[in-house]
N, C-alpha and C positions, 0 to 999 in steps of 0.2 A: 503139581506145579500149575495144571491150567486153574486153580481155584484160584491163584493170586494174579492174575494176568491181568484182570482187569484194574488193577491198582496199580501195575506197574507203569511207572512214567514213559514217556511219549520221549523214544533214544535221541540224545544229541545229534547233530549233522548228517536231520535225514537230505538236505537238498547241497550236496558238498559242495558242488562246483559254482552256486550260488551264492554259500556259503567265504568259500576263499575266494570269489571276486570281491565281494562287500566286506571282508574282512580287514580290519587294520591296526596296530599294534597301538598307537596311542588312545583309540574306541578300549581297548581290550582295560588298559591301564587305567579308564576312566570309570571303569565297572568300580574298581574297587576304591579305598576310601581317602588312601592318604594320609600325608603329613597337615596340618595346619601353614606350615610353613612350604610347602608344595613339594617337600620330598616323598619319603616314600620306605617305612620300615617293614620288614618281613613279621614279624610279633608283632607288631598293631595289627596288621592285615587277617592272622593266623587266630591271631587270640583277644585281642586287649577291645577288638571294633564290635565281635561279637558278644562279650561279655558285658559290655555297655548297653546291648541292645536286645531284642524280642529269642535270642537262644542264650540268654546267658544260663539257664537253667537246663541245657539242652548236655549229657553226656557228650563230652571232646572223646576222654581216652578212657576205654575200658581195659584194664590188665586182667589178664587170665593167671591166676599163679599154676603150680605142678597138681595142687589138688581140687585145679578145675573150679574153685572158687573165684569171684572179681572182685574189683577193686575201681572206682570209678570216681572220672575228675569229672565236673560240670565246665564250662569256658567259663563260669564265675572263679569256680577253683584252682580252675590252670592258670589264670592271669591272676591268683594274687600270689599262687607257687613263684612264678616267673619273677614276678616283681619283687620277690624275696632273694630269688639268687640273683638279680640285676641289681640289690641292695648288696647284699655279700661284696661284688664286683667292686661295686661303687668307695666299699669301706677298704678295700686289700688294695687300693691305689690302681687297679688295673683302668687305664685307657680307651680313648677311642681306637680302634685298627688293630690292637693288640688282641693274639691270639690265646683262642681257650680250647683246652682238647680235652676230648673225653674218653677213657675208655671202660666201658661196661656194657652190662647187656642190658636187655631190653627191659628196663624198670622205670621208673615213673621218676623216677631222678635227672636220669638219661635225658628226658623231653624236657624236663623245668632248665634244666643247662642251657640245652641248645637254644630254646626260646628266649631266657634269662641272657643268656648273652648275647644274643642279637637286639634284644628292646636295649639294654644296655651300649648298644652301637661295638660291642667287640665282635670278634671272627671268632667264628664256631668252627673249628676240625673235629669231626669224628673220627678214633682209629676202632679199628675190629678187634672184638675183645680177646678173640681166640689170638691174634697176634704175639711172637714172642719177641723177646728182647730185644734185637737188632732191627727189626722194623719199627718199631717203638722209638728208638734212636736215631734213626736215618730222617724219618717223619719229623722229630722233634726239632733233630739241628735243621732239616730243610726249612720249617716254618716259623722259626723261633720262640715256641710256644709258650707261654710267661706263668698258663697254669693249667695244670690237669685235675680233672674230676675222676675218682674209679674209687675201687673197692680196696679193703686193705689185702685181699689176697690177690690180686692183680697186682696191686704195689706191690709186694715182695717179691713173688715171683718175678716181675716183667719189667719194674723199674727202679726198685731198690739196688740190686746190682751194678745199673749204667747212671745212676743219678748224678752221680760226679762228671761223667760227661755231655750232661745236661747244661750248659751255663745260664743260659734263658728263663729257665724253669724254676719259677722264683715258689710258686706255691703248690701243694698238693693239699686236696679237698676229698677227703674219705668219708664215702658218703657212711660206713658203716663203724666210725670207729666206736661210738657207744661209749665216749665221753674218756677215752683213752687212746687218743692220736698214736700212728708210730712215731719214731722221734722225725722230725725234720715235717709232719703232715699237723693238719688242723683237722677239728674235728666239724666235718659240712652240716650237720644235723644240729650244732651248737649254736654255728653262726646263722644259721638259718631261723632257729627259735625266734632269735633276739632281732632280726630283719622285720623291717617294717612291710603289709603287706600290698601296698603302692610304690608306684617308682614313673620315674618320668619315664618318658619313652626318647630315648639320643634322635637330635632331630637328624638322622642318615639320609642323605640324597641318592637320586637312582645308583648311581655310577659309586659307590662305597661298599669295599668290601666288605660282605658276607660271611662268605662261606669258603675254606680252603677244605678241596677233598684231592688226595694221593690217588692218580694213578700208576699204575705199574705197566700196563702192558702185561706183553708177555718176555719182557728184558729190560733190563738196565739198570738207570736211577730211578728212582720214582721221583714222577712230577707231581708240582703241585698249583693242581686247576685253580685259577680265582674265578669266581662268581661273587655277584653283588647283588643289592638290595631289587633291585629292579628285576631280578629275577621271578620276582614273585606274580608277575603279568605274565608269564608264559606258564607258571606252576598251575595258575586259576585255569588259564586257555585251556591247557592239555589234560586238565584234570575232566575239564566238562568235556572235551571234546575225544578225548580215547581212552578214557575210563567212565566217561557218562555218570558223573556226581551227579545225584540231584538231593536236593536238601535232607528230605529225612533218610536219607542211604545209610546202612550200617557198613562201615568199609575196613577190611582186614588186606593190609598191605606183609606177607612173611617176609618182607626182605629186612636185615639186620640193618639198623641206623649207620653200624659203622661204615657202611657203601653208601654212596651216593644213591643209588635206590629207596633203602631205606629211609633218608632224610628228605628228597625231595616228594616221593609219592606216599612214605608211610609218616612223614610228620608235616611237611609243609600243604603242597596242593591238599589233601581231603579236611585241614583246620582250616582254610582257606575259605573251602565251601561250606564251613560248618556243619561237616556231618558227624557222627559218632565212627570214631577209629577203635578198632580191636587190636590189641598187643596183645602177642603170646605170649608169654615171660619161660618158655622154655624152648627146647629145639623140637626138629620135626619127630612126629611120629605118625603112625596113619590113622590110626582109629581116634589117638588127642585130635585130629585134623580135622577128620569129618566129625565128629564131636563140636569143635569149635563153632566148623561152619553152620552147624542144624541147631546148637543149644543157644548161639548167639544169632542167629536170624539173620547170618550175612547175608548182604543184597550184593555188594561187586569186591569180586576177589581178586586180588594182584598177586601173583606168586611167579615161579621161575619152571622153567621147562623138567630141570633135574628133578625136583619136589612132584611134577605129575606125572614124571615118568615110576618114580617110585612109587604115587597111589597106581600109575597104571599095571605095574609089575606086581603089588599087593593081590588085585584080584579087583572085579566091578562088586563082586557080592559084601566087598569089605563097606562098602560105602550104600548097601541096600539096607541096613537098620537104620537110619539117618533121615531125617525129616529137612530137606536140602532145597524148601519149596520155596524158600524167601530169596534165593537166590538168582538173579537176574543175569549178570555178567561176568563172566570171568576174562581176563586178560594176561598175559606172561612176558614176563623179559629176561635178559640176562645173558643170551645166548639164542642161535637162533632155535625157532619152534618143529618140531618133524611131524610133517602132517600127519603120522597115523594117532598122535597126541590129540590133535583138532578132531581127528573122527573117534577117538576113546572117550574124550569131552562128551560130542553131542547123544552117545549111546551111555555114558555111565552117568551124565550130569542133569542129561536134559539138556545142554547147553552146549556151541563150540568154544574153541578157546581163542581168542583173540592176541596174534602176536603182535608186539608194535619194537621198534627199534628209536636206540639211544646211547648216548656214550657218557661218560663222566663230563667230557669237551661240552656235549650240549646241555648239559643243566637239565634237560626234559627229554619227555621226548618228541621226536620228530616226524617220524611214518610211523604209521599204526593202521592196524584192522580195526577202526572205529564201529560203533556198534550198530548202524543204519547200511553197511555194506557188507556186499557178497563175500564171503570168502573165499580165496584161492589159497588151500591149504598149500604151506611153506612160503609162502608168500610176506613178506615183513608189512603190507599193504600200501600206502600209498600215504604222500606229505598232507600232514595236516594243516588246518588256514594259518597261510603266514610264513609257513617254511616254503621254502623253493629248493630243490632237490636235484638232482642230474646226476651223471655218469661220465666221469670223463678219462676220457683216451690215455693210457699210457704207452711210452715205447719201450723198446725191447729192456731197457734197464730199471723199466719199472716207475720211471718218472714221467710226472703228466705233462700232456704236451698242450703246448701254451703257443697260439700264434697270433700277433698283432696285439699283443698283451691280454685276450682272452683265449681260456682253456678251450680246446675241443671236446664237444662232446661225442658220446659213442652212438651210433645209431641203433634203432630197437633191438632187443632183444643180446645186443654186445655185451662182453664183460668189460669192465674198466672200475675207474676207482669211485665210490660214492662221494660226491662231494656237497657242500651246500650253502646258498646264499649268505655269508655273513648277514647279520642286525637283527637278530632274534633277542630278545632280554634276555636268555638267559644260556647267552653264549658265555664261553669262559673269555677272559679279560684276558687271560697271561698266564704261565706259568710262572709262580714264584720266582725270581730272580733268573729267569734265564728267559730273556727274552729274541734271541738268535734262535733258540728249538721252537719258541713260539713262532716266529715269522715264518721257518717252516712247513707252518701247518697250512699256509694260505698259497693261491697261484691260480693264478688270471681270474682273479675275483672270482675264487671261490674257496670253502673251506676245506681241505681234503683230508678225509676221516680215517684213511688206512685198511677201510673196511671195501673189499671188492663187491660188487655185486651187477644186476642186470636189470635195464625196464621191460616189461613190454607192452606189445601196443595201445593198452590200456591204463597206463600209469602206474600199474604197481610195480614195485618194486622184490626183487628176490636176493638173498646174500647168498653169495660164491664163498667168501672166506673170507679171513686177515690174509693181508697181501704177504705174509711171511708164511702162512698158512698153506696158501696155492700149491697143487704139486704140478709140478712139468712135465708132463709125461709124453713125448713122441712130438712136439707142436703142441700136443694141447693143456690147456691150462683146467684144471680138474678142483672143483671147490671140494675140500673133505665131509661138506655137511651133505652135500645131495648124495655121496655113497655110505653114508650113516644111516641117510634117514630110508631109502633106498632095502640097505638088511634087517632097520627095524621092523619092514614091514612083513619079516618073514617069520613064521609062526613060533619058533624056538630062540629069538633074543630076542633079549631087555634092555642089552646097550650093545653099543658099538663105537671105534673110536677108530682114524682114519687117519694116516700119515706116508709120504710120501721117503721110499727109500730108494738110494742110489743102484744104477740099474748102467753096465756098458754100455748096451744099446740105445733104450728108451729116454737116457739121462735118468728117470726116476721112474718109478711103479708105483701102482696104491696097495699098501700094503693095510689090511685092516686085524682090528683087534675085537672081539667080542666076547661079551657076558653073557652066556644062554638064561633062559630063564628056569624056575626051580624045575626041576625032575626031569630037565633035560642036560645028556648025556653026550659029552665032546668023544669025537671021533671024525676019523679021515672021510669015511661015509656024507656025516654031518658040515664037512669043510668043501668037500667038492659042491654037497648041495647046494649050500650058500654062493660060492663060486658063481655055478649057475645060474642060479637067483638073479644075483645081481648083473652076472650078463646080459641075462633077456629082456630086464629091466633097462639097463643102462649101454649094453654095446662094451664091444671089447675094449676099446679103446680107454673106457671109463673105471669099469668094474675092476675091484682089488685082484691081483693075480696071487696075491699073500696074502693068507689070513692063519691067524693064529687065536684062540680058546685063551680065556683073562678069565679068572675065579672074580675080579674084581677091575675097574679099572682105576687109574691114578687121579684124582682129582683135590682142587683146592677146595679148602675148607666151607668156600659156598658154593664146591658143586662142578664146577664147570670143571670138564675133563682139560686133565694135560697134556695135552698132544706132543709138545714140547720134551715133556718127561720120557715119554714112551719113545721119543727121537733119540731121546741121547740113548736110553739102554739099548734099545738097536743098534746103534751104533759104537756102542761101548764109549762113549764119551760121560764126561763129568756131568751127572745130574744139575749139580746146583745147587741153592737155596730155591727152594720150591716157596718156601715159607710167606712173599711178599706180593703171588700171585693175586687178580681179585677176578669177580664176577664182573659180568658184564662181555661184550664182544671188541 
């Protein structure tokens, strides 16, 4: 690694505090290029300004298929892709504001959609392809989606079924039917031939929506975030400034399009900067991973905590065949980071890992371990230029307290609830039609995110929990990720997962669950040690008094354990529909 050091660029936001005094959001919007007419589209910005100009011949999207072979757009190619399904659009009668959904994996179709319908001025929804039928449904009637883009085996399975209670869903677009539509579908490949490969670009102002993406939480209905065009000035910021884009960077984002992750960091921000994106077109494995990262020349990797905990749990030696020298930065979201991750990083990568936090709500992200700072592993780090950040006070019921019409905040080192400055571009606008859950989300001018966490004296930030998360235990309030990360640091687990159960005296205990790692052997022996562990570490009052040995633990489809899930079976209550959970915190 040190042979390429000297070529490495000079990291974004080495001077911060200078940096976020001079910084300011309409400076930020004027970097980039624009409408003619002074608005402002996400695909001119992404694709359509670069192709016109000195990278048009510059790799956008490299696909990787299963046999490791590529497949490669130039931003000449992607923008006249785009301009074709923005023609498709244009010929099916579809709208401005009218929504377009897509469900599939990660193929080169997938990106011509989303862009194609935003040059186009329609709303892109991604759903998750692994999604089955009833979230497919709930998504559709909440956002009234007029057309879907997917496979014909996705059709059948996932919406062939519920079509009829589709009313909205005027077209389906198979990207594979091979000139033999199912009935009721057209074939995308046909209409796509005969597509012209220019297209005007809808003159979209800031404030028009984008982009609608379904949150779930961890309950309910799912919402559905609006974000807009103007997003794309905080996608640029954050990209430079906690991912550290710089022009010729080769950048592999593994988060799945159908999350908000995946679109804002793995399609929008890195086309943005015009760098070359890597797509996998398959799921994780370890050895396809670090294969990808040494035979593609990644420079800055974005991936999720679960995915390094599993190269950590593979072995370091799995990743010593590997030629991993072009590699400069890594960064993780999704969930929060457990520092023995950050020090597995810098002993197996060369490198640490840089956590940053974000939610569907803020379109980007917000605090991050930028790459000119210290890190304080577990640490989510500190706001970047432009975000303004706090902690503020809740009372016993859990609501924040608000006096003279502004919030209190918590003093160092407190728990209370994260909240943040409204007027960032690429705050969400609304939930879809319910704007009372929206109004919700705000108090004493500020936005409050659900997510607990603490400062200290030094402006970083650390996450405690989801406020439903918190266990009560005696007076005190107990995050589940610091007694996780806490027993991963203990020689014989690989995961751990951490839930708070009903207790006469204490009101509640931490009760923990763990996965040992391979050739290690559960027993009462191995349960007290951990105990202790996590004692000495954390004090009685903290540490699990319950633990119990998991072959596996329960998690949704990208990853992020169920803490939820593991609540109910404890308690013998009704699981649920697990099926609508997502990534993210």
């Amino acid at each position: 690694m040190k042979e390429v050091a000297a070529l490495r660029p000079r990291p974004n936001l080495v001077d911060y505090e200078g940096e976020r005094a001079r910084f300011d959001w309409d400076e930020a919007r004027a970097e980039l290029d624009g409408l003619p007419d002074g608005g402002v589209n996400i695909a001119h910005e992404a694709v359509d300004r670069h192709a016109a100009g000195e990278r048009a011949d510059r790799v956008a999207l490299r696909f990787v298929r299963a046999d490791g072979s590529t497949r490669s757009l130039t931003y000449r190619d992607l923008a006249a892709e785009i301009a074709r399904f923005a023609n498709v659009l244009a010929g099916l009668g579809v709208g401005r504001g009218e929504r377009v959904y897509s469900l599939l994996g990660r193929m080169p179709m997938l990106y011509a959609a989303a862009l194609g319908t935003l040059k186009h001025g329609a709303v892109f929804c991604p759903l998750f392809s692994a999604f089955g039928p009833e979230p497919v449904r709930q998504r559709f009637r909440i956002g009234s989606g007029r057309v879907l883009v997917t496979t014909r085996a996705l059709y059948r399975r996932k919406v062939a079924p519920i079509r009829d209670e589709l009313p909205s869903l005027r077209h389906v677009l198979l990207v594979d039917a091979d000139g033999d539509p199912e009935p009721g579908t057209l074939d995308l490949a046909a209409l796509l031939e005969r597509a012209p490969t220019t297209a005007p670009t809808a003159p979209t102002d800031r404030e028009d929506m984008a982009l609608l993406h379904f949150t779930s939480g961890t309950t309910g209905r799912p919402k559905g975030a609006i974000h807009v065009h103007d997003a794309v000035a905080a996608h640029f910021a954050t990209g430079r400034y906690a991912l550290d884009l710089h022009p010729d960077d080769v950048y592999w984002c593994t988060a799945d399009p159908g999350w908000v992750t995946g679109t804002s960091y793995g399609i929008i921000a890195p086309l943005v900067h015009g760098v070359t994106v890597v797509v996998d077109e398959e799921e994780m494995d370890v050895e396809r991973w670090y294969r990808i990262l040494g035979d593609q020349r990644v420079t800055v990797w974005y991936t999720a905590p679960t995915a390094l905990r599993m190269l950590m749990k593979a072995g370091a030696d799995r990743a010593a065949g590997h030629d991993l020298s072009a590699l400069r930065f890594v960064a993780s979201v999704g969930e929060p980071l457990n520092p023995e991750v950050v020090v597995w990083g810098r002993e197996t990568l060369g490198l640490p890992v840089h956590d940053n936090w974000w939610q569907t709500e803020t379109g980007g992200i917000m605090i991050s371990n930028y790459p000119a700072m210290d890190i304080r592993p577990g640490s989510m780090g500190r706001p970047l230029p432009g975000i303004d950040a706090a902690v503020v006070a809740r009372d016993e019921a859990g609501a924040p307290v608000v006096r003279d019409g502004e919030a209190v905040l918590c003093e160092t080192d407190a728990t209370g609830e994260l909240a943040l400055r409204p007027g960032w571009p690429s705050m969400f606008r609304g939930y879809l039609d319910e704007d009372e859950r929206y109004r919700k989300c705000f108090a004493g001018g500020w936005y409050l995110t659900g997510d607990l966490a603490r400062r200290d004296a030094d402006g970083y930030f650390w996450f405690v929990g989801r406020g439903d998360d918190v266990i009560k235990s005696s007076g005190h309030l107990i995050g589940p990720f610091e007694v996780e990360s806490c027993l991963m640091e203990h020689e014989a687990v690989a995961e751990a997962a951490v839930i708070g159960v009903p207790d006469p005296v204490a009101g509640e205990v931490v009760k923990a669950f763990v996965e040992l790692k391979p050739g290690r052997e559960a027993s009462d022996e191995l349960r007290l040690d951990l105990i202790g562990f996590a004692r000495k570490r954390l004090g009685s009052a903290v540490a699990p008094r319950r633990l119990d040995f998991a072959a596996s633990l329960p998690k949704t489809r990208s990853g992020k354990i169920l803490r939820r899930l593991l609540k109910a079976r404890e308690l013998g209550l009704p699981e649920g529909d697990t099926s609508t959970l997502e990534a993210g915190r």
